[in-house]
PyMOL CGO cylinders between C-alpha atoms (Angstrom):
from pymol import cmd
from pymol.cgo import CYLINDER

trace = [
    CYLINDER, 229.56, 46.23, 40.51, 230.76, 43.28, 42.34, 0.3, 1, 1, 1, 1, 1, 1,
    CYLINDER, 230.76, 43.28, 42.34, 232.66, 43.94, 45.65, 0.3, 1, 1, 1, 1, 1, 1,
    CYLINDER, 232.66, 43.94, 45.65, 234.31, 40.55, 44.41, 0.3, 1, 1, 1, 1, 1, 1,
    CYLINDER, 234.31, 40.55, 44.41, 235.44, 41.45, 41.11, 0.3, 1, 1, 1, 1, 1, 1,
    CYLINDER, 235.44, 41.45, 41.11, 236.97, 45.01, 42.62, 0.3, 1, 1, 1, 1, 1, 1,
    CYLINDER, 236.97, 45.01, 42.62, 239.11, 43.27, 45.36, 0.3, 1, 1, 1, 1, 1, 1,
    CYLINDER, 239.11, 43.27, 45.36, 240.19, 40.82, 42.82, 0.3, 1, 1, 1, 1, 1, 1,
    CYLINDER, 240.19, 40.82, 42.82, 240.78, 43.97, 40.23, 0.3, 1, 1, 1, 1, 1, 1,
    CYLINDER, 240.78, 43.97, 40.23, 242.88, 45.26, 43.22, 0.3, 1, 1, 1, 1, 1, 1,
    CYLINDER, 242.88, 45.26, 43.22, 244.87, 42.23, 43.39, 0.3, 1, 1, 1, 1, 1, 1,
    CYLINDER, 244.87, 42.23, 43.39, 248.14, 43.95, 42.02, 0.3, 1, 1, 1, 1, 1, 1,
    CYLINDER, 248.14, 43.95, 42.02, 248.06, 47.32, 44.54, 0.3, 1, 1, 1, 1, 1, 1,
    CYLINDER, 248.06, 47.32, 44.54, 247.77, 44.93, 47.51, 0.3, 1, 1, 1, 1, 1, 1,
    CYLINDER, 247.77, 44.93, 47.51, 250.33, 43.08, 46.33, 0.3, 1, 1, 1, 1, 1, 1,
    CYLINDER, 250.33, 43.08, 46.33, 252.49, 46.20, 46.20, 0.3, 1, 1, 1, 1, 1, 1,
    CYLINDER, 252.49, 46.20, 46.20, 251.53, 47.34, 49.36, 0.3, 1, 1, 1, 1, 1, 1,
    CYLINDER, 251.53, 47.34, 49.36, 251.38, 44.12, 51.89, 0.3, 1, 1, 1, 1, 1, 1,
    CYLINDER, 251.38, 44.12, 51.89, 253.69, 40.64, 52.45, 0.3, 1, 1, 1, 1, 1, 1,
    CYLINDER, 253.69, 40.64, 52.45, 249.78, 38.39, 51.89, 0.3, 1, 1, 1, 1, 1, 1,
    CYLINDER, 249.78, 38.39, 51.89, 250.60, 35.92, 49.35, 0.3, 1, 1, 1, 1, 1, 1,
    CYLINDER, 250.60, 35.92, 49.35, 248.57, 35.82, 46.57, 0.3, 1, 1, 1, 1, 1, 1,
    CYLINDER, 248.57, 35.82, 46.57, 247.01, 32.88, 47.60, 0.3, 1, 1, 1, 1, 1, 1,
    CYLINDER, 247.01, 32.88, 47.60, 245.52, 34.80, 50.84, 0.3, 1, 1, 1, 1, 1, 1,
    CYLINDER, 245.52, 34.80, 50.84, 244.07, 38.10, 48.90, 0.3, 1, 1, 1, 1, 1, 1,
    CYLINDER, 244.07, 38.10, 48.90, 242.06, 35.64, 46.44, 0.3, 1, 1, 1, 1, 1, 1,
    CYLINDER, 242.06, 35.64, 46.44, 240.86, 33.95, 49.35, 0.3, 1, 1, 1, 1, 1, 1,
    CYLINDER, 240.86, 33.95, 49.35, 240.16, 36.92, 51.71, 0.3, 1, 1, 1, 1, 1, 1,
    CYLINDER, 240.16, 36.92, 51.71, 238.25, 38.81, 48.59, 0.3, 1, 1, 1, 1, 1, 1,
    CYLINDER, 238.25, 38.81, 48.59, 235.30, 36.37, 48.87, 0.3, 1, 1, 1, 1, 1, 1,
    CYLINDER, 235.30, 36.37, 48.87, 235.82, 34.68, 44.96, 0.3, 1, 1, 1, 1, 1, 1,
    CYLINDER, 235.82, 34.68, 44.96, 235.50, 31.52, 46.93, 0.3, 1, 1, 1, 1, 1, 1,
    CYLINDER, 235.50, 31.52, 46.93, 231.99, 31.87, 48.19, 0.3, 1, 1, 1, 1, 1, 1,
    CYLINDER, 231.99, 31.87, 48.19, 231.03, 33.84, 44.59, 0.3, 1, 1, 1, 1, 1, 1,
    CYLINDER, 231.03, 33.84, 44.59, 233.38, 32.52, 41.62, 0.3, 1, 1, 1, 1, 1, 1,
    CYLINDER, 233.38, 32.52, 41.62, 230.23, 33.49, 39.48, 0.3, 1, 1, 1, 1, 1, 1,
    CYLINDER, 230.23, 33.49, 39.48, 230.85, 36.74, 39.91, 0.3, 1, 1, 1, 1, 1, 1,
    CYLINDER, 230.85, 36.74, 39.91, 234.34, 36.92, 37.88, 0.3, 1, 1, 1, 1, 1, 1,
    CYLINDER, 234.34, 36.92, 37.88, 233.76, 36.53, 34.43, 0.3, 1, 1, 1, 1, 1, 1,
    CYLINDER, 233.76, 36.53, 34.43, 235.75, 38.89, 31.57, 0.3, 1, 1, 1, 1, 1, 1,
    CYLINDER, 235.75, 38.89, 31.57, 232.63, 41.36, 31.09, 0.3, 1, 1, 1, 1, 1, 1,
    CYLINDER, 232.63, 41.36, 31.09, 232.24, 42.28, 35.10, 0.3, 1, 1, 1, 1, 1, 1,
    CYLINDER, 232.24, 42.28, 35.10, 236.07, 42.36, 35.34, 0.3, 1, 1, 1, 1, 1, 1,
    CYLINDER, 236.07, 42.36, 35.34, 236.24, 44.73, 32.23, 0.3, 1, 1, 1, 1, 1, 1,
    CYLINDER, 236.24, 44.73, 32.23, 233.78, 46.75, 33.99, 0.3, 1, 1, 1, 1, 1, 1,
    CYLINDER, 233.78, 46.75, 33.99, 235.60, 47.36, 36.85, 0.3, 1, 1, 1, 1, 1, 1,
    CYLINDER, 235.60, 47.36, 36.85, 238.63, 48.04, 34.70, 0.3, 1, 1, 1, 1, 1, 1,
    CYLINDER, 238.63, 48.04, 34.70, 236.96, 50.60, 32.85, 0.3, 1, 1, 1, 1, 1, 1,
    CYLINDER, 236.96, 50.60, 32.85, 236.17, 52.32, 35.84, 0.3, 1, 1, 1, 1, 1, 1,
    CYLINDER, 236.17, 52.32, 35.84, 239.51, 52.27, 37.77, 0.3, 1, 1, 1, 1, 1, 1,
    CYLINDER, 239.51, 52.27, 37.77, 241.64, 52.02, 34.04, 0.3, 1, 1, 1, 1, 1, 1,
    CYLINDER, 241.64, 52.02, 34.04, 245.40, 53.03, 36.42, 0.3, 1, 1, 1, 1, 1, 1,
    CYLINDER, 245.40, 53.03, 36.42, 244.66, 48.91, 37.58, 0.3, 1, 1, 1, 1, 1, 1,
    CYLINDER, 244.66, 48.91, 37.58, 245.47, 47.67, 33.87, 0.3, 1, 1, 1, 1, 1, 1,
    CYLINDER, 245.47, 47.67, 33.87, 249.25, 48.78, 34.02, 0.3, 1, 1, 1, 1, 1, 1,
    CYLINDER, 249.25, 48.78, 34.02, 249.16, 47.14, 37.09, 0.3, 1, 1, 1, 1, 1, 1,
    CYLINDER, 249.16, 47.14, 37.09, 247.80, 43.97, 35.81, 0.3, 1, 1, 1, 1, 1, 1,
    CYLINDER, 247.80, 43.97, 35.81, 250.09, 44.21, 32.91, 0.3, 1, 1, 1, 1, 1, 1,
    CYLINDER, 250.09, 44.21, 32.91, 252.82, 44.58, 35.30, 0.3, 1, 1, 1, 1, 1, 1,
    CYLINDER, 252.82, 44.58, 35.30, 252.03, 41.23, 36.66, 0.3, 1, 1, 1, 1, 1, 1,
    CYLINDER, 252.03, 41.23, 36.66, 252.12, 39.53, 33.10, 0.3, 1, 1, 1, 1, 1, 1,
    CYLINDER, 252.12, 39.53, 33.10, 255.20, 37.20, 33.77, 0.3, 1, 1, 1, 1, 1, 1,
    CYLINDER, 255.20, 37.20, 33.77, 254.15, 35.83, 37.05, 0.3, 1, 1, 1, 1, 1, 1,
    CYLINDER, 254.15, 35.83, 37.05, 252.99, 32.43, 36.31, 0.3, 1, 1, 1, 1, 1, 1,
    CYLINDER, 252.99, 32.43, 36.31, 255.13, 31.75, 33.47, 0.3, 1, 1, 1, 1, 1, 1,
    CYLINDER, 255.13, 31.75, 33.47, 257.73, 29.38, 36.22, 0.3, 1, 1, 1, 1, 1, 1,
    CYLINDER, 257.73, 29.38, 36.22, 254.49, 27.30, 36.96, 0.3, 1, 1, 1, 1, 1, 1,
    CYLINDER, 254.49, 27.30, 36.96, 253.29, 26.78, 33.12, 0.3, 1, 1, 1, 1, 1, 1,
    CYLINDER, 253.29, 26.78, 33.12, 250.35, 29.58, 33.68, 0.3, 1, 1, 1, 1, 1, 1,
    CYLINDER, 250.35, 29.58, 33.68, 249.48, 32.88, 31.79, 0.3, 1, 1, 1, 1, 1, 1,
    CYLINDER, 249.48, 32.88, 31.79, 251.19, 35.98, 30.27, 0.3, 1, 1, 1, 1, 1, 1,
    CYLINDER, 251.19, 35.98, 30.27, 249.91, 38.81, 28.54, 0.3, 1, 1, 1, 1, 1, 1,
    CYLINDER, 249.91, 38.81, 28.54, 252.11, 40.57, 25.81, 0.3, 1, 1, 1, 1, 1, 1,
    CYLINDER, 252.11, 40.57, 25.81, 251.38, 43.84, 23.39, 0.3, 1, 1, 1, 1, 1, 1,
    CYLINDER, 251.38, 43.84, 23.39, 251.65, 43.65, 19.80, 0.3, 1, 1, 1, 1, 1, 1,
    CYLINDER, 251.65, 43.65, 19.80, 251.40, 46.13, 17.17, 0.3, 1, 1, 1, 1, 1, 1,
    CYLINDER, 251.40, 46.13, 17.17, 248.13, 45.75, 16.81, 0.3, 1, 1, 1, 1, 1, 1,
    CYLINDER, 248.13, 45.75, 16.81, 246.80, 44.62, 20.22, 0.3, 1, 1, 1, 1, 1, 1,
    CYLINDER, 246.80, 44.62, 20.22, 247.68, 41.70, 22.97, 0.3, 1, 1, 1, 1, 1, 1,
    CYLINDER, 247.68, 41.70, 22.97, 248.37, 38.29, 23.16, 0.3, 1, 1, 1, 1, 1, 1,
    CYLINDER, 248.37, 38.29, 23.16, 247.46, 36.11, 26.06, 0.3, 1, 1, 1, 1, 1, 1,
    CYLINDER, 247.46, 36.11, 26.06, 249.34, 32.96, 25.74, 0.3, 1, 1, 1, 1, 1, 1,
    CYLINDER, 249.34, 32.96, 25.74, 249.13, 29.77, 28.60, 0.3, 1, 1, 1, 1, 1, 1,
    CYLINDER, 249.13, 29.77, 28.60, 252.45, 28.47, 28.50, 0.3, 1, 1, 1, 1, 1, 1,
    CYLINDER, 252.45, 28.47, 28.50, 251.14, 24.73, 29.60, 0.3, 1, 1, 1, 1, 1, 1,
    CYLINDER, 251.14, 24.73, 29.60, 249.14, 24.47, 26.53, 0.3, 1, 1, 1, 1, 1, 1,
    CYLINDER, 249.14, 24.47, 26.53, 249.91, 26.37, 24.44, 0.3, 1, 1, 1, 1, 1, 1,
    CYLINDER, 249.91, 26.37, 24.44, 247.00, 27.96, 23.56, 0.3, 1, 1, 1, 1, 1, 1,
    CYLINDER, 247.00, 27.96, 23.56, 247.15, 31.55, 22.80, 0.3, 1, 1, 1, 1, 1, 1,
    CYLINDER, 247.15, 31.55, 22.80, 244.04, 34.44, 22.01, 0.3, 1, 1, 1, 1, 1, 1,
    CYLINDER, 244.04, 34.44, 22.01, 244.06, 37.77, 20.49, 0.3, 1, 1, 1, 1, 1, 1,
    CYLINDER, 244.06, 37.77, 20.49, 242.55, 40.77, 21.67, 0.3, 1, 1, 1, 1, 1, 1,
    CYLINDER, 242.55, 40.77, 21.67, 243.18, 44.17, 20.36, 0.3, 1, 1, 1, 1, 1, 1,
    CYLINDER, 243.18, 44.17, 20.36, 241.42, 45.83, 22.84, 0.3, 1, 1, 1, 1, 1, 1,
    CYLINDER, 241.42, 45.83, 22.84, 243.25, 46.66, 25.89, 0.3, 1, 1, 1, 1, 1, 1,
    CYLINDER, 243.25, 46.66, 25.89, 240.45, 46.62, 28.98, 0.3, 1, 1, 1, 1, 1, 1,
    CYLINDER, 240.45, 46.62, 28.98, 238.79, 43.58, 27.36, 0.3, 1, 1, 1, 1, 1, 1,
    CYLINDER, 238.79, 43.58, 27.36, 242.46, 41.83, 27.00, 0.3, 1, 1, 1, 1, 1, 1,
    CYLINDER, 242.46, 41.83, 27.00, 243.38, 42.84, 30.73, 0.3, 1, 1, 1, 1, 1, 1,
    CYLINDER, 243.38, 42.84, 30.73, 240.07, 41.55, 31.64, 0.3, 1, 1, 1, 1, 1, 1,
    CYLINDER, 240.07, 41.55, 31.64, 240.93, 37.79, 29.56, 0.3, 1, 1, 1, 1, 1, 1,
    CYLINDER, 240.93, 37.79, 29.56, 244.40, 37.97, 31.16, 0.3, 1, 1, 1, 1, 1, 1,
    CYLINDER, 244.40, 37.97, 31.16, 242.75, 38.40, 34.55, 0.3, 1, 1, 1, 1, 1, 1,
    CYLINDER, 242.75, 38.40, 34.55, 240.16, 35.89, 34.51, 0.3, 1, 1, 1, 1, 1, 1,
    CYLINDER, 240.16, 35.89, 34.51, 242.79, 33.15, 33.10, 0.3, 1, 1, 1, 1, 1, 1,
    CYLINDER, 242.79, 33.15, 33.10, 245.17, 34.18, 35.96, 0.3, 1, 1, 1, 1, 1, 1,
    CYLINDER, 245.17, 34.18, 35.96, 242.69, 34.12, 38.95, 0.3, 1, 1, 1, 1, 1, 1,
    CYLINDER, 242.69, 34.12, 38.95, 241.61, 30.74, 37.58, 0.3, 1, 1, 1, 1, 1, 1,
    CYLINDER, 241.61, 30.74, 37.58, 244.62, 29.24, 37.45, 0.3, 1, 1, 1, 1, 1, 1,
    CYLINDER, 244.62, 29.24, 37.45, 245.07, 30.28, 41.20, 0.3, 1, 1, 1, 1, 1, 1,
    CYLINDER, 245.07, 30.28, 41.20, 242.14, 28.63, 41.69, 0.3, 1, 1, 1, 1, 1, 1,
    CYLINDER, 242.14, 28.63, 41.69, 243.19, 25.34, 41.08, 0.3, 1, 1, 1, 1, 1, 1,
    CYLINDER, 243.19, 25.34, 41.08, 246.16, 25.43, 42.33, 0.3, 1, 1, 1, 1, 1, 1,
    CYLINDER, 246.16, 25.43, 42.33, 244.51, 26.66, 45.92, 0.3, 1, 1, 1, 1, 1, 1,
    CYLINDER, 244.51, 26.66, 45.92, 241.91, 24.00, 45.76, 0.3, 1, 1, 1, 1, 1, 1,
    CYLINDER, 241.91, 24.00, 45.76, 245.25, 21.12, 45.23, 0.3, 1, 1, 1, 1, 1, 1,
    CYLINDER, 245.25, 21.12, 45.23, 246.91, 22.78, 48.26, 0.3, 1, 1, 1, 1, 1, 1,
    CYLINDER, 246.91, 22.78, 48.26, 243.52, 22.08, 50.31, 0.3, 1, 1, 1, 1, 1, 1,
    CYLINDER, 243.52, 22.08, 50.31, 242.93, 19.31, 48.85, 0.3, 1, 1, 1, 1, 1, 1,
    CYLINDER, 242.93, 19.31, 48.85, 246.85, 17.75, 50.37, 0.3, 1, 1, 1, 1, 1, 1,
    CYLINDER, 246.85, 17.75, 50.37, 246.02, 19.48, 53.21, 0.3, 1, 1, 1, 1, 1, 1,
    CYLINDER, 246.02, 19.48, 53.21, 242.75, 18.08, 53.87, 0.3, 1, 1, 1, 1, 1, 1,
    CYLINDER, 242.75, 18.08, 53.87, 244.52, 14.21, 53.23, 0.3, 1, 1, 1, 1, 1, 1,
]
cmd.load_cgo(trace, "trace")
């Protein structure tokens, strides 16, 4: 398993735990030098092994919703992940493989918004 896709599966606990801003934990795990490495099957993977990170992830489901980004939300019957720029929304009715959507959404959205902030930066 990725070393990657754990510290980015951590995300939530160092969160918790330290004052880094998001922005600095995506960019200290090493995602920059290896975005290949997060996709939703190694990221349910690491899930599966460490499952107490999903209520953590599902914790976080609100946090982008000021900047037009991603939330996950239970249903009866399984989750929705919904972008709030778009609009576009997916089912999933399993809950590691719906974490794992959620999370791969999120982190890209960070992403792009860390590559704009270099990007002004570097201008």
């Amino acid at each position: 398993m990725s070393s990657v896709v754990e510290n980015i599966c951590h995300l939530p606990e160092v969160l918790e735990k330290t004052d880094i801003s998001t922005a600095a934990i995506i960019t200290q795990s090493g995602l920059l030098d290896h975005m290949e490495e997060l996709d939703t099957r190694s990221v349910r993977d690491a899930l599966a092994a460490e499952p107490q990170l999903v209520n953590k992830w599902l914790d976080r489901r609100t946090d982008q919703i000021p900047f037009g980004g991603w939330k996950i939300e239970h249903e009866a019957n399984g989750f929705v992940i919904r972008n709030f720029a778009s609009g576009s929304t997916m089912f999933v009715r399993d809950k590691l493989q719906a974490c794992a959507e959620f999370i791969v959404r999120y982190v890209a959205l960070l992403l792009t918004l860390i590559a704009k902030s270099d990007l002004a930066y570097a201008t």
